[in-house]
C-alpha positions in Angstrom: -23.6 2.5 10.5 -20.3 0.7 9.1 -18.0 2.7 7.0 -16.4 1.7 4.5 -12.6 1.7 4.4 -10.4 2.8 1.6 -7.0 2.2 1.1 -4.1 4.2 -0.2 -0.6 3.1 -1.7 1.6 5.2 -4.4 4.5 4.3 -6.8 6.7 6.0 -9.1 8.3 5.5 -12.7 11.1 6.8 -14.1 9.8 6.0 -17.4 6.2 5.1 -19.4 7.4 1.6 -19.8 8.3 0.7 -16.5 4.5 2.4 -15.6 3.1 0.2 -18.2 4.9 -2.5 -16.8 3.7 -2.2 -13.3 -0.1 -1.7 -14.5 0.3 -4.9 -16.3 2.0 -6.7 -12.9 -1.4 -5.0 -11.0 -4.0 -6.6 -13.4 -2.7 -9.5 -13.9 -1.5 -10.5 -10.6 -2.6 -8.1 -7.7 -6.2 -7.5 -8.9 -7.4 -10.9 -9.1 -5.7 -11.8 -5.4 -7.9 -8.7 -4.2 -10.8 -10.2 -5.7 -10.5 -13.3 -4.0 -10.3 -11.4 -0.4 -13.9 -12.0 1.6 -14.4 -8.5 1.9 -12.6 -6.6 -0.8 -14.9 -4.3 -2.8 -13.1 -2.8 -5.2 -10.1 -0.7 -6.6 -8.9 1.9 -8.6 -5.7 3.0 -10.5 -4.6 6.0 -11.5 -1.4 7.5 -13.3 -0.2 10.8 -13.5 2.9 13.0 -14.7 4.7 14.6 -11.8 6.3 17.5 -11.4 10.2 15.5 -11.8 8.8 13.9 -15.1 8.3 10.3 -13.2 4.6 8.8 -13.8 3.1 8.5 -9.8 0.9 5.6 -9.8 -2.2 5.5 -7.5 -3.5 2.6 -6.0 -6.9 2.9 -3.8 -9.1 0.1 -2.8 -11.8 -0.3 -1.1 -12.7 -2.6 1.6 -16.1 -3.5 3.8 -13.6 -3.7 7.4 -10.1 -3.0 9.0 -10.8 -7.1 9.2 -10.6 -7.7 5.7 -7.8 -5.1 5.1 -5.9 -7.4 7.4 -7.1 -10.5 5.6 -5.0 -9.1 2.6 -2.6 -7.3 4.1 -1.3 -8.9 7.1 -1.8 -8.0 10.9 0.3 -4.8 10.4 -2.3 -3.1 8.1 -0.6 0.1 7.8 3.3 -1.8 6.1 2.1 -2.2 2.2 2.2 -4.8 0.4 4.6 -4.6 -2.6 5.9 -7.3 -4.9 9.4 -8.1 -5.9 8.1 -7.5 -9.9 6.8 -3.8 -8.7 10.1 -3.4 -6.6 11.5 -4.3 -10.0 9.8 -1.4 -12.0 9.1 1.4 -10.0 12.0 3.7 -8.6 10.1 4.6 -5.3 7.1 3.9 -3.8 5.1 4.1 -0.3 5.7 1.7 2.4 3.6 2.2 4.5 -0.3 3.3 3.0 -2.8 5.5 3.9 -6.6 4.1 5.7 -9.1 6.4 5.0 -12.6 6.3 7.0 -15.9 6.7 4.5 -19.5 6.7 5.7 -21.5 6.8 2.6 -24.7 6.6 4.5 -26.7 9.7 5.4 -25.6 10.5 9.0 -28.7 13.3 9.1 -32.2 13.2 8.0 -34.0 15.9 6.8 -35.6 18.1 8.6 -32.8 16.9 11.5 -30.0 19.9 13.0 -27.0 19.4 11.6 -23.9 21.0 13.7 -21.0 20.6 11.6 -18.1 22.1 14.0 -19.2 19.9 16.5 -19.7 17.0 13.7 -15.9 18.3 12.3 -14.5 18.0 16.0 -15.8 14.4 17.0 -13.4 12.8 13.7 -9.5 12.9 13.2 -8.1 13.0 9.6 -8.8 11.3 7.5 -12.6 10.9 7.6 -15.4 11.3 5.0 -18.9 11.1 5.8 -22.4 11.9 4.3 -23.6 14.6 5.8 -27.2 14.3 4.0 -28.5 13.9 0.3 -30.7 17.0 -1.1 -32.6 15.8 -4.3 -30.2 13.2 -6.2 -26.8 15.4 -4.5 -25.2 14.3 -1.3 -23.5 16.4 1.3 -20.4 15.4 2.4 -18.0 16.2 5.5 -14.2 15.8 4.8 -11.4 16.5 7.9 -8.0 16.6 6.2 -4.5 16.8 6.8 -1.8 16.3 4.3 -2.1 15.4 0.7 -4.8 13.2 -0.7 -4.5 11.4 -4.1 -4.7 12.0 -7.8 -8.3 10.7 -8.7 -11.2 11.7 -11.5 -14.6 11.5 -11.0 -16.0 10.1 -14.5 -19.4 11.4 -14.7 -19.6 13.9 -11.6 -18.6 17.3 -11.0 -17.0 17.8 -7.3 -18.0 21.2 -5.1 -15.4 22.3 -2.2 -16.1 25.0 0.2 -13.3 25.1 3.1 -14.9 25.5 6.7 -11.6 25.9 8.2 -8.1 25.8 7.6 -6.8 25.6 3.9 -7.1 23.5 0.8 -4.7 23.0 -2.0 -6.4 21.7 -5.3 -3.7 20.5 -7.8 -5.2 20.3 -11.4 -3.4 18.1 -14.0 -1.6 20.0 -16.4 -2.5 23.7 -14.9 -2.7 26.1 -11.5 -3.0 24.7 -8.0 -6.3 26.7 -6.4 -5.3 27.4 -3.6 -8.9 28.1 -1.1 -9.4 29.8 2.4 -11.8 29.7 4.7 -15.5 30.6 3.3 -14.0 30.0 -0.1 -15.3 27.4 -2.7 -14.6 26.2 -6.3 -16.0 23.3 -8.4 -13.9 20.8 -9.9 -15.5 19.4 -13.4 -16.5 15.6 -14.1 -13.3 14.0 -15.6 -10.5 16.3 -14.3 -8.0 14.4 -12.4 -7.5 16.5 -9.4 -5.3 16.1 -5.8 -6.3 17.5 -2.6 -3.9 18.9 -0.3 -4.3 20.8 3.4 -0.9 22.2 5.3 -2.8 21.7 8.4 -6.1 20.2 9.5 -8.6 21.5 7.8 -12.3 21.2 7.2 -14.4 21.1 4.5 -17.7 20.4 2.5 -18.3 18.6 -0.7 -21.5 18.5 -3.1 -21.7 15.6 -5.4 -23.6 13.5 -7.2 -25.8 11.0 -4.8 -23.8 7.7 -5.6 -20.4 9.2 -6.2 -16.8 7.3 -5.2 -15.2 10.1 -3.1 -11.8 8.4 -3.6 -12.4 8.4 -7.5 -13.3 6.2 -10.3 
């Protein structure tokens, strides 16, 4: 089985216009060279208020191999790729991005023992794996460590139960849930939502079969 391999970068605007500006640069310029990369399978954007007033932009795509990542992006994968017209519009952004490891294939079949530490301990962060699918849900491993990304699921609510460590869960516009060990909360369809562990940590997801983990 082949995972899948998605691919983080984040910006920043110090005003709606210059976000605007940079969303317009993405569509009209960075999507379409994406989409003509063998390989390339699709991407997402995202844009949310932080907590300094700037707009953070999200950028995730999605890609079938490191080998097409590097068909894009150059040998060094992990430098992003960032455009003198975003340089010109955004007051800070990542330079270097984040790969994250996704195996949306069912690693266990039912009836088939499942040992999750020992699945947990054979993976570094970040990894993200189909554990199995019960009825039309899937089960899915996660092994963290730092902060993920703002994302929405459109049409699926998110479960999180945390095996170990600890897990962060910023909501836009209200509380971070902040969840121990043993402890679980859902996250509804739509809510644009961020991840974050202090340490490694480990935990379980329940989502619709089908479902982007890095959102829609």
């Amino acid at each position: 089985m082949q995972a899948m391999i998605a691919r983080r970068w984040r910006g920043w605007a110090d005003d709606p216009a210059k976000a605007d500006a940079y969303v317009a640069h993405f569509e009209g310029n960075v999507r379409p060279q994406l989409e003509g990369t063998d390989g390339f399978v699709a991407a997402t954007l995202e844009r949310v208020k932080d907590d300094g007033g700037r707009t953070e932009i999200v950028v995730v795509t999605r890609w079938a191999s490191i080998e097409a990542i590097r068909a894009f992006a150059g040998d060094e994968i992990d430098v992003a790729v960032v455009e003198a017209e975003a340089r010109s519009v955004l007051v800070d952004f990542d330079t270097r991005v984040r790969h994250i490891e996704l195996a949306d294939e069912d690693v266990f079949g039912h009836l088939e023992l499942i040992d999750i530490p020992a699945e947990a301990a054979a993976h570094e962060p970040w990894f993200n794996e189909t554990l199995t699918s019960v009825n039309d849900a899937v089960v899915r491993l996660g092994v963290i460590d730092g902060d993920f990304h703002w994302h929405k699921h459109n049409e699926q609510d998110e479960f999180f139960l945390v095996l170990d460590g600890e897990l962060l869960i910023d909501i836009e516009d209200a509380d971070t849930i902040t969840l121990g060990q043993h402890q679980g909360c859902s996250v509804p369809k739509g809510v644009v939502h961020r991840t974050r562990a202090p340490r490694r940590t480990t935990i379980l997801m329940v989502e619709a079969a089908g479902v982007v983990p890095v959102g829609d």
